[in-house]
C-alpha positions as CSV (number, residue, x, y, z in Angstrom):
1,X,-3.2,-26.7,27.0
2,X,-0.5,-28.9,27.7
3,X,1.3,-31.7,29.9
4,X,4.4,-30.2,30.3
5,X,7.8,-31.2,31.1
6,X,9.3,-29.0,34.1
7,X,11.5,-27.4,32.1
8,X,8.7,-25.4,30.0
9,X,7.8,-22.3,30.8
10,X,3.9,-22.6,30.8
11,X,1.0,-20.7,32.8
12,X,-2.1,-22.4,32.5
13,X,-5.3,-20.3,31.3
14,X,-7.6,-19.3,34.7
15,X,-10.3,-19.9,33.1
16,X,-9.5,-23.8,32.3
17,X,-10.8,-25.6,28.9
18,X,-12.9,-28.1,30.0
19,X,-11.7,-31.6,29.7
20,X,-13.3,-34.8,28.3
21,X,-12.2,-38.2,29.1
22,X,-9.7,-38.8,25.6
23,X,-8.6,-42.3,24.2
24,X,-5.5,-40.1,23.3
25,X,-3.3,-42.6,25.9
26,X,-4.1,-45.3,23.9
27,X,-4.0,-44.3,19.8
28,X,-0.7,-44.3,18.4
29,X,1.0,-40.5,18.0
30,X,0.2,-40.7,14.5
31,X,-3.3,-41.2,14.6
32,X,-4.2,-38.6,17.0
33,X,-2.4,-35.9,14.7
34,X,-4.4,-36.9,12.1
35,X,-8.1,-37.1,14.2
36,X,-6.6,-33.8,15.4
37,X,-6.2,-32.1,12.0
38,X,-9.5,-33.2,11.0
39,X,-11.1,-31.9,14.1
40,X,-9.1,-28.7,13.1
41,X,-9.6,-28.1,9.8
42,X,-13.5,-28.4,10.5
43,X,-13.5,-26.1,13.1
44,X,-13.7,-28.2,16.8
45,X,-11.0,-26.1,18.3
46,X,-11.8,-27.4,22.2
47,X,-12.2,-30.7,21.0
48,X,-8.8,-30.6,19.7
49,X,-7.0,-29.6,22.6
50,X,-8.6,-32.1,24.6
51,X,-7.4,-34.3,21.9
52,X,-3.8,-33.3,21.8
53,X,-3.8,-32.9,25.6
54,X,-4.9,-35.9,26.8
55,X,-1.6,-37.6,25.6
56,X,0.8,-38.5,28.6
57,X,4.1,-38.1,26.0
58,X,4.2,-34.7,24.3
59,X,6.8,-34.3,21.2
60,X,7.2,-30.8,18.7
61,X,4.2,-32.5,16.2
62,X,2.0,-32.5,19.2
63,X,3.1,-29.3,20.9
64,X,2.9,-26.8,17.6
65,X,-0.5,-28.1,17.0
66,X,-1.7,-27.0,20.6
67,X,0.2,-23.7,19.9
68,X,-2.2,-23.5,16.8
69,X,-5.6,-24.5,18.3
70,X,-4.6,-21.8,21.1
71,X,-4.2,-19.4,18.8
72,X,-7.2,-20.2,16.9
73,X,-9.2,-20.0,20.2
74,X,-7.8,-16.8,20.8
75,X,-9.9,-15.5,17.8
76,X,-12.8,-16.9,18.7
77,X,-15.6,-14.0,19.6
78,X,-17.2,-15.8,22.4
79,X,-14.2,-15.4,24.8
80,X,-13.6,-11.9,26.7
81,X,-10.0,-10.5,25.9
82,X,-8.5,-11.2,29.1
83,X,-8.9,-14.9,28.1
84,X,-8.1,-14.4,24.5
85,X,-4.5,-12.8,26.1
86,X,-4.2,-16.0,28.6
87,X,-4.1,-18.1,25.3
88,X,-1.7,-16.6,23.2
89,X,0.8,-16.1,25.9
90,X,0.2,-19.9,26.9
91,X,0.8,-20.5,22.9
92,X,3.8,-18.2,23.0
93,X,5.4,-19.6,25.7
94,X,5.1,-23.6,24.2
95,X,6.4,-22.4,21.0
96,X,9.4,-20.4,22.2
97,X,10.3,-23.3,24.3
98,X,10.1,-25.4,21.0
99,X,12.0,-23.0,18.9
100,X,15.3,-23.3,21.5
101,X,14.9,-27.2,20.7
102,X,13.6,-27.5,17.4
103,X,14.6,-24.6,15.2
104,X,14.8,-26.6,11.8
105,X,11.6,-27.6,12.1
106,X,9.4,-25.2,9.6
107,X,5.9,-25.6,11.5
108,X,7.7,-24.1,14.4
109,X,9.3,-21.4,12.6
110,X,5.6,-20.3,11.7
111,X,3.7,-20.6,14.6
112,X,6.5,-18.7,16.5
113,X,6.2,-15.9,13.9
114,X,2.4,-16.0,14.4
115,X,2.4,-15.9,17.9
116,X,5.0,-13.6,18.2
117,X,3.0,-11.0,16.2
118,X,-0.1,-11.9,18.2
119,X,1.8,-11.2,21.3
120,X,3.3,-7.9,20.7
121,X,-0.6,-6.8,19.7
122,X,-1.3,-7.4,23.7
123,X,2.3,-5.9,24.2
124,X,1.4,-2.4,22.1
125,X,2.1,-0.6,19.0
126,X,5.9,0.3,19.6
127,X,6.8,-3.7,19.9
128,X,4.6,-4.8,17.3
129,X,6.8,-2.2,15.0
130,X,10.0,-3.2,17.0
131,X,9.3,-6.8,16.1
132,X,8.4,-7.2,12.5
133,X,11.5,-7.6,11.4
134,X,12.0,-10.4,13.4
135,X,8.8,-11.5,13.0
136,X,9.3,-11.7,9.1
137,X,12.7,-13.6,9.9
138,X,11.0,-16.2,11.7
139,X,8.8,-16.3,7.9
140,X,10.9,-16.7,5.5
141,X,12.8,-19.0,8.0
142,X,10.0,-21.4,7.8
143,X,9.1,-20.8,3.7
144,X,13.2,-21.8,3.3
145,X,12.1,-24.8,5.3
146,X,8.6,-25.5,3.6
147,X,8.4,-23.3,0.3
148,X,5.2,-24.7,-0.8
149,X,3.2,-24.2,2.6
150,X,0.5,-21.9,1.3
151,X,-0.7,-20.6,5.0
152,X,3.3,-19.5,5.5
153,X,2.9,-17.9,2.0
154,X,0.1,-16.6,2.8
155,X,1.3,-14.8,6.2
156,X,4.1,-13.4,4.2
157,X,1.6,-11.8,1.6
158,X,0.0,-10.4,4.8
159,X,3.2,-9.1,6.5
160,X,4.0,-7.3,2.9
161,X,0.1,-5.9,3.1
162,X,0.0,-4.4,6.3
163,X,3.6,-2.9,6.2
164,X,2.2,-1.3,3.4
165,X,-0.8,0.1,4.8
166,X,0.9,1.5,7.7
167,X,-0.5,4.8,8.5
168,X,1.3,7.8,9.1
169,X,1.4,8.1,12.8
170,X,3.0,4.4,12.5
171,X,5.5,5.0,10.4
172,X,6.9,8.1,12.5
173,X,6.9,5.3,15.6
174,X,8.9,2.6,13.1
175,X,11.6,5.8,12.1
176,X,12.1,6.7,15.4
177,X,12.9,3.2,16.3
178,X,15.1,1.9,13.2
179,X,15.8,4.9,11.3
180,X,13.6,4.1,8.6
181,X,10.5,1.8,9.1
182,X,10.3,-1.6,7.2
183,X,9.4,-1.2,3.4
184,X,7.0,-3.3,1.2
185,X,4.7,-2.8,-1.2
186,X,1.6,-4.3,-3.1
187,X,3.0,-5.5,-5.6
188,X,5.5,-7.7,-3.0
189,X,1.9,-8.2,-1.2
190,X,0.1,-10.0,-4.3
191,X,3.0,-12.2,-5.3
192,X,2.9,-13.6,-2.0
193,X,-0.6,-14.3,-2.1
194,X,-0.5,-16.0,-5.6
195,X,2.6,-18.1,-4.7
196,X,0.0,-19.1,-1.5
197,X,-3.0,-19.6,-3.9
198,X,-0.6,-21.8,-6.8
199,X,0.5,-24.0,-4.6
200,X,-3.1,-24.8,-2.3
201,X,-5.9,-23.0,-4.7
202,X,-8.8,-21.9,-2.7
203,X,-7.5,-22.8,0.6
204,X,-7.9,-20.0,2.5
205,X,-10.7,-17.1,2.0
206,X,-8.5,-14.4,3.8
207,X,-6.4,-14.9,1.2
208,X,-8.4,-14.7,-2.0
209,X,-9.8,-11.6,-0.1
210,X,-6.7,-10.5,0.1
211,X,-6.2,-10.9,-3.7
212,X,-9.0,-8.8,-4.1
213,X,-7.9,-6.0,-2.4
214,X,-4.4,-6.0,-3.8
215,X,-5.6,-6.1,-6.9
216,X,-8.2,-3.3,-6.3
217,X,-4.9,-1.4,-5.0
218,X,-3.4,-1.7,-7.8
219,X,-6.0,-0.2,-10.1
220,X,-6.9,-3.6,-11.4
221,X,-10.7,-4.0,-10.9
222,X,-11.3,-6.9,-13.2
223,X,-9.0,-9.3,-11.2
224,X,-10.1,-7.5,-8.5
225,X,-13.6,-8.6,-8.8
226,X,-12.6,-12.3,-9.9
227,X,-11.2,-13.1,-6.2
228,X,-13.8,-10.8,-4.5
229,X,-16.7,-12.8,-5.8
230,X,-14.8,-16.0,-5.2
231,X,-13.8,-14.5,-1.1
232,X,-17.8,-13.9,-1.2
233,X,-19.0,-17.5,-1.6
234,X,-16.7,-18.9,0.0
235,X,-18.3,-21.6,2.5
236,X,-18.2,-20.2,5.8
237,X,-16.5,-22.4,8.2
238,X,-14.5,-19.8,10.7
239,X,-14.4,-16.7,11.6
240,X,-12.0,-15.7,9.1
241,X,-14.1,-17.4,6.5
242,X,-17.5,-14.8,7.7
243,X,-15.5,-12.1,7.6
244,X,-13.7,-12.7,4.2
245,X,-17.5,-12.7,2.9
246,X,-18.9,-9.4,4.8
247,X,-15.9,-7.9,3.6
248,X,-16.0,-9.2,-0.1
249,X,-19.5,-8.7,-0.7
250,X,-19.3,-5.0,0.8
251,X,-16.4,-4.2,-1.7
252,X,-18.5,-5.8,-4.3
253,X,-21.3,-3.8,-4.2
254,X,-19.0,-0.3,-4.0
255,X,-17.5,-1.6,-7.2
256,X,-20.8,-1.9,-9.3
């Protein structure tokens, strides 16, 4: 996904992205992040890397957004898991070579805590547990950075939500490995995702989903069903965005 320096520890994908001819050479750095962001944020994940790729000079602004469009790629359900595996590690590796160079840098901080987690799921349940800690580190690392970054407020309201739906068998793994497993709750859970949906309202549909179900959690079913039915319409853009209105829709109809 990258033109790297020798020093970076890098494997390429075996089953190559295929590359376009890019004006990438010749656009200034600046306006190929932004053509990049746009052809993010609407979804044209290859075209993107080829994008960001196609540059002969690679800096930290280029390589975390090739970290992200990886990632994204990863979750795509057209690709088999062996490839979806090859991507993340290729991610990983970029962003822990950034992190040893750029480690005040708050995008880094949050992609390395994404990919990190998205790692240890290929590495197994006992690492994912042996890393959350760490991976929640690399989180608030990068909302001391950035507090206003809604995604990074978001992934902390996430972190706080799954911690607290470990199940049982889970939790015996996390206290046999620290002692005591890491604690959160729900309520930790929904002021992270409110924080995330103050400061970038309606960004994300995961999120307002997520609102949802805290809020159903917590017994409150008429906030509950405000963010449901907002997670349900949302315009589906992504993945995340057609699963955020399966899922909202199907608590919906339970709640009627």
């Amino acid at each position: 996904m990258l033109m790297l320096s020798a020093g970076l520890a890098f494997i390429w994908p075996t089953k190559k992205i295929n590359k376009e001819p890019s004006k990438a050479n010749t656009e200034t750095v600046a306006s190929v992040l932004e053509h990049a962001d746009n052809l993010f944020d609407n979804g044209h994940y290859e075209e993107c890397y080829n994008l960001l790729t196609g540059r002969k000079e690679q800096n930290v602004e280029v390589n975390w957004r090739i970290c992200r469009v990886l990632y994204n790629m990863s979750k795509e359900p057209k690709y088999d898991q062996k490839y979806k595996k090859e991507l993340v590690m290729q991610a990983y590796n970029i962003i822990s070579d950034e992190l040893s160079k750029n480690e005040d840098n708050f995008a880094v901080q949050k992609w390395y805590a994404l990919l990190l987690d998205a790692k240890c799921t290929y590495d197994g349940i006992k690492e994912r547990i042996k890393q959350l800690e760490n991976i929640k580190k690399h989180m608030d690392l990068a909302v001391t950075l950035n507090p206003n970054d809604a995604t990074t407020l978001h992934m902390l309201g996430e972190w706080c939500f799954q911690v607290s739906e470990l199940p049982w068998h889970q939790r015996k793994i996390a206290e046999a490995l620290f002692g005591s497993p890491p604690q959160s709750t729900y309520e930790d859970a929904l002021e992270y995702f409110l924080r995330a949906e103050a400061a970038q309202p309606r960004f994300y549909s995961l999120n307002l989903l997520r609102l949802g179900n805290c809020y159903l959690k917590l017994q409150k079913e008429d906030q509950a069903k405000y963010y449901l039915k907002l997670a349900a319409s949302y315009p589906a853009k992504s993945n995340d965005d057609h699963r955020a209105n399966k899922e909202a829709a199907e608590l919906l109809k339970k709640l009627k």
